[in-house]
Backbone as JSON Lines, residues from 0, in Angstrom:
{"i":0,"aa":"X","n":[54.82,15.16,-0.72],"ca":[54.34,15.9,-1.85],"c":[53.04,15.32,-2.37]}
{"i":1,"aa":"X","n":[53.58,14.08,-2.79],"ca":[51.79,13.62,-3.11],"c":[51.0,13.08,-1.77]}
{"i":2,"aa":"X","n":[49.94,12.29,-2.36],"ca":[48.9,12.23,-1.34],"c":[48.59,10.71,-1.37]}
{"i":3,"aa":"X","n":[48.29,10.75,-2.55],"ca":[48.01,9.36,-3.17],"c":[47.76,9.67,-4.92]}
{"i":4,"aa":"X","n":[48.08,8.5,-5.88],"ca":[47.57,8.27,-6.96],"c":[46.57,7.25,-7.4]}
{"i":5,"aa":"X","n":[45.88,7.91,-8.44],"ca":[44.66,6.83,-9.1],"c":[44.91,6.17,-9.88]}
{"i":6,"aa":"X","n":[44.47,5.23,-10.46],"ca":[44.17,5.1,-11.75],"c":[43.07,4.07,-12.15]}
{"i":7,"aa":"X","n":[42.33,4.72,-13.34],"ca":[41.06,4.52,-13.88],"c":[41.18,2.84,-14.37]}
{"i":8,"aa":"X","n":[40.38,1.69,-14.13],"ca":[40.46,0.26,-14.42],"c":[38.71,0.37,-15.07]}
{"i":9,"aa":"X","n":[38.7,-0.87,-15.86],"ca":[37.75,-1.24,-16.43],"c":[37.27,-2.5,-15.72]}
{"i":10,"aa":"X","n":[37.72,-3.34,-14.88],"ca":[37.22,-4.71,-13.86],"c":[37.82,-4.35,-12.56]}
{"i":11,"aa":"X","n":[37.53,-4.13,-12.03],"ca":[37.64,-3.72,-10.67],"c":[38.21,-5.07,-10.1]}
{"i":12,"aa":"X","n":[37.64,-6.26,-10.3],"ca":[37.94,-7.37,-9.84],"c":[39.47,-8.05,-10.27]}
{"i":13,"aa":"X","n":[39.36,-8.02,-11.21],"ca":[40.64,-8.56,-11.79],"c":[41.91,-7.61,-11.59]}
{"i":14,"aa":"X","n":[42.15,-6.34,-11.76],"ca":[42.56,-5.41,-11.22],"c":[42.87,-5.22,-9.3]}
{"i":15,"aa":"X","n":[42.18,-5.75,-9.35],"ca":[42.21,-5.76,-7.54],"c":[42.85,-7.11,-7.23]}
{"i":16,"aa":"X","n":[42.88,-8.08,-8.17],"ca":[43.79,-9.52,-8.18],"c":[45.33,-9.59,-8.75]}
{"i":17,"aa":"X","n":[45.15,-7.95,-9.82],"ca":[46.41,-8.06,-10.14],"c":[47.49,-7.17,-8.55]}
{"i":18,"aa":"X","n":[46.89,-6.39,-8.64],"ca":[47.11,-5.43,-7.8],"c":[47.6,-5.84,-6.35]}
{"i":19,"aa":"X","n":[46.78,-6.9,-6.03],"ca":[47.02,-7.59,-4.66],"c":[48.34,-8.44,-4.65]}
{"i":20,"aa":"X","n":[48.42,-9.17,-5.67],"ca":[49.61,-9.36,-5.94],"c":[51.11,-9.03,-6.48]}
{"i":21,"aa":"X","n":[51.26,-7.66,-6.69],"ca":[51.77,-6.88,-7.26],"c":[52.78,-6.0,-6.01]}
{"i":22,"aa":"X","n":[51.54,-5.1,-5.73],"ca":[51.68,-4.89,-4.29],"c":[51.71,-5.5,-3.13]}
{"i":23,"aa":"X","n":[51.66,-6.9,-2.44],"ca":[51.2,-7.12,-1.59],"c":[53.02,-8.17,-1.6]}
{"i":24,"aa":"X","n":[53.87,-8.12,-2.76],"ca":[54.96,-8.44,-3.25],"c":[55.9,-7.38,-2.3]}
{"i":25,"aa":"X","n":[55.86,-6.35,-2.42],"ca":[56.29,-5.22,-1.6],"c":[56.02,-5.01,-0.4]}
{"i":26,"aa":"X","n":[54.99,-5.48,0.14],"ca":[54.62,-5.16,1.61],"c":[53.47,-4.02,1.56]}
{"i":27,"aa":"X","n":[52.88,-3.61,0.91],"ca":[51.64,-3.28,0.53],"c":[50.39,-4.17,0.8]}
{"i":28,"aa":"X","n":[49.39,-3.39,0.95],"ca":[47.82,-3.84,0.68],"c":[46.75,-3.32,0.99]}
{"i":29,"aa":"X","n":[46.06,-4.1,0.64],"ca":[44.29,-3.4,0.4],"c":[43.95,-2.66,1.74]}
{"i":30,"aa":"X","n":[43.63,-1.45,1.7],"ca":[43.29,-0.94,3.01],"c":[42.14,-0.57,3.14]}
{"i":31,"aa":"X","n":[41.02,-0.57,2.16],"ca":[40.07,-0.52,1.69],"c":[39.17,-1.24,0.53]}
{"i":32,"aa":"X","n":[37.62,-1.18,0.58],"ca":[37.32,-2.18,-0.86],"c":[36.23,-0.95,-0.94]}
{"i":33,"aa":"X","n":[35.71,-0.42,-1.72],"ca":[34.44,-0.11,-1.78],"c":[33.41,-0.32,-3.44]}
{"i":34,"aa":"X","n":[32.38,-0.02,-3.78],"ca":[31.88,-0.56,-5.12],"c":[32.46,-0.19,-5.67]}
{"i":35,"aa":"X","n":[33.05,0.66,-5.88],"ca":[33.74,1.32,-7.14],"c":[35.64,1.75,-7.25]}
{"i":36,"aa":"X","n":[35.55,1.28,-6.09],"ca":[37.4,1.57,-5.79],"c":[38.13,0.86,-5.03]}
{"i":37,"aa":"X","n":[38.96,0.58,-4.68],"ca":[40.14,0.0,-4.09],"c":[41.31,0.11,-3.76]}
{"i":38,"aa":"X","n":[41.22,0.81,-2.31],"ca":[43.09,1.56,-2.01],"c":[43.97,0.75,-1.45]}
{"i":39,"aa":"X","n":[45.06,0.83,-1.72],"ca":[46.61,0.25,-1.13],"c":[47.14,1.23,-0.41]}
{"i":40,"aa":"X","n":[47.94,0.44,0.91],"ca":[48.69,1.48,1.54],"c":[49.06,0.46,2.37]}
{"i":41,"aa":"X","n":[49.12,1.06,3.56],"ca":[49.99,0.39,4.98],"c":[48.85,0.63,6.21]}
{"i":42,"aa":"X","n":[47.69,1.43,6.05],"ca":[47.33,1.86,7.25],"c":[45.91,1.89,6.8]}
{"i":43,"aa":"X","n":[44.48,1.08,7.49],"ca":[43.52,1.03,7.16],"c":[42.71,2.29,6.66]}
{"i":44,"aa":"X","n":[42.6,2.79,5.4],"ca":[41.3,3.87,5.12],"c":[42.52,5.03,5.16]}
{"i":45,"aa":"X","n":[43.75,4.76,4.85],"ca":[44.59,5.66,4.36],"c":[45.36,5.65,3.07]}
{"i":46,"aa":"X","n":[44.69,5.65,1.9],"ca":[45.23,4.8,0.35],"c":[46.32,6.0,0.1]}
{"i":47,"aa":"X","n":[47.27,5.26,-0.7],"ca":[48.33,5.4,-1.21],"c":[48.26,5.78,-3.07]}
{"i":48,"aa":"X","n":[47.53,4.62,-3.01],"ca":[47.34,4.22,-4.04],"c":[45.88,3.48,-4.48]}
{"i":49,"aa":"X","n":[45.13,4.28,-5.72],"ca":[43.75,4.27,-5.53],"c":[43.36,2.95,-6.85]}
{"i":50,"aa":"X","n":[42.66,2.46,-7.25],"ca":[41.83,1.81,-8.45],"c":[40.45,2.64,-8.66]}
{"i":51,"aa":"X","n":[40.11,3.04,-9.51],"ca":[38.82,3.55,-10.05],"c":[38.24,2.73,-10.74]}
{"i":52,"aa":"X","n":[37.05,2.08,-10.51],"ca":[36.35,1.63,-12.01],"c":[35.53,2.33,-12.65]}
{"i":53,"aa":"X","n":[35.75,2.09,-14.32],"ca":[35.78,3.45,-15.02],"c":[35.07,2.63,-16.46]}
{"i":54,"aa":"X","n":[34.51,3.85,-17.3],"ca":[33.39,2.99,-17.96],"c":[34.66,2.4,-19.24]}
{"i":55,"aa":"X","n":[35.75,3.5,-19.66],"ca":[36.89,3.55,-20.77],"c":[37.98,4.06,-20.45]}
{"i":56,"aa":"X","n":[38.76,3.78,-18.99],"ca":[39.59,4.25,-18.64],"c":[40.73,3.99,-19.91]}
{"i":57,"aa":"X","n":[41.64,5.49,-19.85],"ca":[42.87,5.78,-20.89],"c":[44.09,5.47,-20.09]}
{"i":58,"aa":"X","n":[44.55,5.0,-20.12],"ca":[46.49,4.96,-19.48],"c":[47.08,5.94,-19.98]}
{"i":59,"aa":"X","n":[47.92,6.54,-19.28],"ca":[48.82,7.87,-19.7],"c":[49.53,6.87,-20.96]}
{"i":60,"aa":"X","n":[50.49,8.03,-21.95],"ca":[50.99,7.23,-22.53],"c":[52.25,6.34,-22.35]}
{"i":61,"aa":"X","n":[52.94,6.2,-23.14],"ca":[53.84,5.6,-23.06],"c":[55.61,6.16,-21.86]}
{"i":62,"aa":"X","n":[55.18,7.6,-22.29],"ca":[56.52,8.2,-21.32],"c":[56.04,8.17,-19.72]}
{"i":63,"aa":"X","n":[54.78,7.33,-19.57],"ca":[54.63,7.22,-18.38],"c":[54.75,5.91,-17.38]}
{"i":64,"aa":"X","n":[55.09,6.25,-16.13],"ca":[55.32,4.84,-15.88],"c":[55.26,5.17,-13.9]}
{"i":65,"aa":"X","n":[54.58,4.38,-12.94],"ca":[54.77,4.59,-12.05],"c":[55.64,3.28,-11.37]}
{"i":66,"aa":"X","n":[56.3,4.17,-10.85],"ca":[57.67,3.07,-9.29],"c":[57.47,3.32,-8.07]}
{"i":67,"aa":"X","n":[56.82,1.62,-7.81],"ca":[57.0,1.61,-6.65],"c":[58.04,0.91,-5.87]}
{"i":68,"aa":"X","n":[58.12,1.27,-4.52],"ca":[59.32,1.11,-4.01],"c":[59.75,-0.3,-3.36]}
{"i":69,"aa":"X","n":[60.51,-1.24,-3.49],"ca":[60.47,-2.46,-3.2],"c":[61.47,-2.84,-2.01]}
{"i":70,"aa":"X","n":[61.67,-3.54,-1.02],"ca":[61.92,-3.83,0.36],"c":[63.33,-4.44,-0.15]}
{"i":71,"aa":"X","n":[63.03,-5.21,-0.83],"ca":[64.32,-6.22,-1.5],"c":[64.23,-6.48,-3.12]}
{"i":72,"aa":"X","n":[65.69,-6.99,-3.51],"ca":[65.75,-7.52,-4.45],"c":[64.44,-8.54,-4.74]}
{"i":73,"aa":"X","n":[64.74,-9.79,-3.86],"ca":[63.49,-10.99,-3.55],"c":[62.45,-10.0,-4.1]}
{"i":74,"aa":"X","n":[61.77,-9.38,-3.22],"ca":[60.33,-8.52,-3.4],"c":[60.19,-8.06,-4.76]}
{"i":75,"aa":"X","n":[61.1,-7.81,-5.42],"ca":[61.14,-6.95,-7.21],"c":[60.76,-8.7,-8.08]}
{"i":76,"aa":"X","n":[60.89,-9.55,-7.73],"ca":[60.95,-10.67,-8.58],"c":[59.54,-11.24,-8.15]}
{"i":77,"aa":"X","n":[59.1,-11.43,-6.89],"ca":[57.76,-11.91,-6.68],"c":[56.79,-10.81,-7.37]}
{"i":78,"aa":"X","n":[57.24,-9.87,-7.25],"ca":[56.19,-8.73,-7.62],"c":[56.07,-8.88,-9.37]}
{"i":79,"aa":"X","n":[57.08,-9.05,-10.05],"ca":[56.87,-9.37,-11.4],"c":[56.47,-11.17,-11.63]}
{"i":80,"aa":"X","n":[57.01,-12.27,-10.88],"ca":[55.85,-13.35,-11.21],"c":[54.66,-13.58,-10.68]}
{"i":81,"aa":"X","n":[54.18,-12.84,-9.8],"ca":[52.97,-13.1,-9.06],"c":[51.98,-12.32,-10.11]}
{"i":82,"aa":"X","n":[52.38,-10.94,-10.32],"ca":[51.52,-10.24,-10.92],"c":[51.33,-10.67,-12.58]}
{"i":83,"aa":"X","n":[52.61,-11.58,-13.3],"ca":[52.09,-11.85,-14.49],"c":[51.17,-13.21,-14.31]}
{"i":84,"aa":"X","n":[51.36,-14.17,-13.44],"ca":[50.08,-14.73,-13.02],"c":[48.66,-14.29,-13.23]}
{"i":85,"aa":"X","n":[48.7,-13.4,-12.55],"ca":[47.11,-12.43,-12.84],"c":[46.81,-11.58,-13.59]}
{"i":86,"aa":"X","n":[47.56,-12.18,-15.05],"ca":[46.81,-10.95,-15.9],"c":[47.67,-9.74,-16.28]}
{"i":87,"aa":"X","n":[49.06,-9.82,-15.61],"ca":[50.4,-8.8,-16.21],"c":[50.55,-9.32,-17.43]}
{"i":88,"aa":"X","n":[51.05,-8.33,-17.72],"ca":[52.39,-8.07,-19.28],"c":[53.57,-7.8,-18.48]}
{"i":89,"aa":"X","n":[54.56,-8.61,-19.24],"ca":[55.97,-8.18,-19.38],"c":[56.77,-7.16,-19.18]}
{"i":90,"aa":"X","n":[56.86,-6.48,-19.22],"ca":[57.31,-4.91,-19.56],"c":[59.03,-4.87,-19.22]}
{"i":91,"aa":"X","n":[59.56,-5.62,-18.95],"ca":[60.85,-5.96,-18.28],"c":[61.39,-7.06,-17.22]}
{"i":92,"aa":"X","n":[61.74,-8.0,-17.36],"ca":[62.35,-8.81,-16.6],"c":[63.01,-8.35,-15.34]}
{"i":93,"aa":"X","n":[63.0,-8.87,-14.15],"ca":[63.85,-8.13,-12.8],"c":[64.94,-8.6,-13.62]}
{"i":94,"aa":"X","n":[65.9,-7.58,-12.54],"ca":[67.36,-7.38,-12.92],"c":[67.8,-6.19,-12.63]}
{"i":95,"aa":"X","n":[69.29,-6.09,-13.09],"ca":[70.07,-4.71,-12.58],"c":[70.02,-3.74,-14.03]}
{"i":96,"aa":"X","n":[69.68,-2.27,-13.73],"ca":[69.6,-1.5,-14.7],"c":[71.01,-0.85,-14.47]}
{"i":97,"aa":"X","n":[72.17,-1.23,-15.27],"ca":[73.28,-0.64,-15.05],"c":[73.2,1.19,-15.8]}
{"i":98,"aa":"X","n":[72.39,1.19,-16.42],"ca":[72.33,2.75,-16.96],"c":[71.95,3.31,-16.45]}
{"i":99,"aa":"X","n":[70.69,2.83,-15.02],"ca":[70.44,3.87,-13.97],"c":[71.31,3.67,-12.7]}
{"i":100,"aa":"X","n":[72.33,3.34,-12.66],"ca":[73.51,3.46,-11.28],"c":[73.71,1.79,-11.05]}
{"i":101,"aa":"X","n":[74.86,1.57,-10.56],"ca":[75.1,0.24,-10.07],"c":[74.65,-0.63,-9.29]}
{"i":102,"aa":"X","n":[73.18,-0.12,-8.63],"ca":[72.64,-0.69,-7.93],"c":[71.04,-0.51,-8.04]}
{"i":103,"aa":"X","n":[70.58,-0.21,-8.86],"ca":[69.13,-0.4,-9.48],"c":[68.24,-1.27,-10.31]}
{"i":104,"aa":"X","n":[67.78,-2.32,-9.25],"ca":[67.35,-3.37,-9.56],"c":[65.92,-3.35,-9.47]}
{"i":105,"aa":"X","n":[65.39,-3.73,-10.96],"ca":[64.2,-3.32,-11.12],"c":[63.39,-4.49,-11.98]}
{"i":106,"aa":"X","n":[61.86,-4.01,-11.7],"ca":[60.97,-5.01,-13.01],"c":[60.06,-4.06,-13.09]}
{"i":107,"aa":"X","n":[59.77,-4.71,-14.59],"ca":[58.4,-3.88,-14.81],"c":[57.43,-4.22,-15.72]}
{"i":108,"aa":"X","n":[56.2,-4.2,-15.32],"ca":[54.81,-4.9,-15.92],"c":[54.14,-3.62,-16.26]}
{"i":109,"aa":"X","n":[52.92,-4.42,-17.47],"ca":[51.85,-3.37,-17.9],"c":[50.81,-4.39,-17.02]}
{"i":110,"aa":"X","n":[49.83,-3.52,-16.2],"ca":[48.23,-4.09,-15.86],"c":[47.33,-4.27,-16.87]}
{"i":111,"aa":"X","n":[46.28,-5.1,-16.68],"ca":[45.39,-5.86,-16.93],"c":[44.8,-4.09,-18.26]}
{"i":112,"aa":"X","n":[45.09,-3.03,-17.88],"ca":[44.32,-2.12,-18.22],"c":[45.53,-1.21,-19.15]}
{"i":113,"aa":"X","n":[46.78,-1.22,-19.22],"ca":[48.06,-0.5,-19.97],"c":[48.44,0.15,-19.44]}
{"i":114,"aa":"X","n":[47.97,0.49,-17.98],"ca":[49.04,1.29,-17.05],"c":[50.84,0.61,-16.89]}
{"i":115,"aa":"X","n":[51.51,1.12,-17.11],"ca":[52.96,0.7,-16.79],"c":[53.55,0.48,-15.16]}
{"i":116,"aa":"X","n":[53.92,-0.06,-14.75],"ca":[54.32,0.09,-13.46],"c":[55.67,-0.64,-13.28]}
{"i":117,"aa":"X","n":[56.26,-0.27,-12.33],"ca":[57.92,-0.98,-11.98],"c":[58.03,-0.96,-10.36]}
{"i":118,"aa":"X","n":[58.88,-1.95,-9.99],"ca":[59.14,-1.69,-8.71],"c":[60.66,-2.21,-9.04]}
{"i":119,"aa":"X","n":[60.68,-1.58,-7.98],"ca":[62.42,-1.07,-7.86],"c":[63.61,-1.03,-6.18]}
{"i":120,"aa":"X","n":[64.62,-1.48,-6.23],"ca":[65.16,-0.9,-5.08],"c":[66.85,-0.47,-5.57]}
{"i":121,"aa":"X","n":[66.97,0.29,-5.32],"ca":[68.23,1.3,-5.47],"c":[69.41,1.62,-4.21]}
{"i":122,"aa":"X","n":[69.69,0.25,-3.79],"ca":[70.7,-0.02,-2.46],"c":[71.28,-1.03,-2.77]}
{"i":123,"aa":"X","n":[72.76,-0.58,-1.85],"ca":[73.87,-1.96,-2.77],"c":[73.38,-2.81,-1.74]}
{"i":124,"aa":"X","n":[74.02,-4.3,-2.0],"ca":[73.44,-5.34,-1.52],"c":[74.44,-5.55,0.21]}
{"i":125,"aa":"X","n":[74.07,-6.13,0.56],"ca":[75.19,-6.33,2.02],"c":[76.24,-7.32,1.75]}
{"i":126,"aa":"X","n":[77.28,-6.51,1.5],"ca":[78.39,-7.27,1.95],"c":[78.67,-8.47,3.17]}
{"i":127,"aa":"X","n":[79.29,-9.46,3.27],"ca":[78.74,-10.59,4.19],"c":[80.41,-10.74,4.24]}
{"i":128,"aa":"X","n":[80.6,-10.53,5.53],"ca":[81.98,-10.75,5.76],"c":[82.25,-12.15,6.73]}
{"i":129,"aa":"X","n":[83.64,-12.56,6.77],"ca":[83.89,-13.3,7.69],"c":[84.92,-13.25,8.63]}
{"i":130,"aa":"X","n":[85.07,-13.59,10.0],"ca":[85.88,-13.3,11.16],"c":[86.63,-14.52,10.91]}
{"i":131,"aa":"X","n":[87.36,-14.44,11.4],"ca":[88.59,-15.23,12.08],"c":[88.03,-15.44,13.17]}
């Protein structure tokens, strides 16, 4: 359905430091650099996910929030300390959101700029059995 999303940054640089670490937590990354933008994805010069630098970029408001999708539990926790390293906000501690199903384990940061973002994975964990 979609294609890719933007969003408008005011430092391109710092933004591209939060971002790298954020994403790159997930198995994401830079697939592109150019003066004015910076895409994420999986596949060179195919963005997913765009950075604009922008003279007063606005963040949607508050009922907004983008999720991305995370490989593992592990991956939801690097992705929230790596990225408050560089310039995140808080926005939620990893952990299990028992009000969205028994197995939705999530974090979530504001960027350097008030965009909201979360990453998330929504699979029960593996049971680990033992033989006789």
């Amino acid at each position: 359905m979609l294609h890719h999303i933007s969003f408008g940054v005011r430092n391109l640089e710092l933004s591209g430091a939060f971002y790298d670490a954020a994403l790159g937590a997930l198995g994401f990354r830079r697939v592109f650099d150019g003066d004015e933008s910076i895409g994420y994805g999986l596949i060179d010069n195919q963005d997913m996910f765009l950075l604009n630098l922008e003279t007063d970029p606005l963040p949607p408001g508050e009922g907004f929030h983008l999720a991305f999708s995370a490989p593992s539990r592990t991956a939801v926790d690097v992705f929230h300390a790596t990225a408050l390293i560089v310039g995140g906000h808080d926005n939620g501690q990893p952990g299990l959101r028992l009000e969205y199903g028994p197995n939705y384990y999530a974090a979530y940061l504001i960027d350097p700029d008030g965009h909201r973002i979360e990453a998330v994975i929504n699979i029960p964990t593996l049971a680990f059995c033992s033989f006789r």
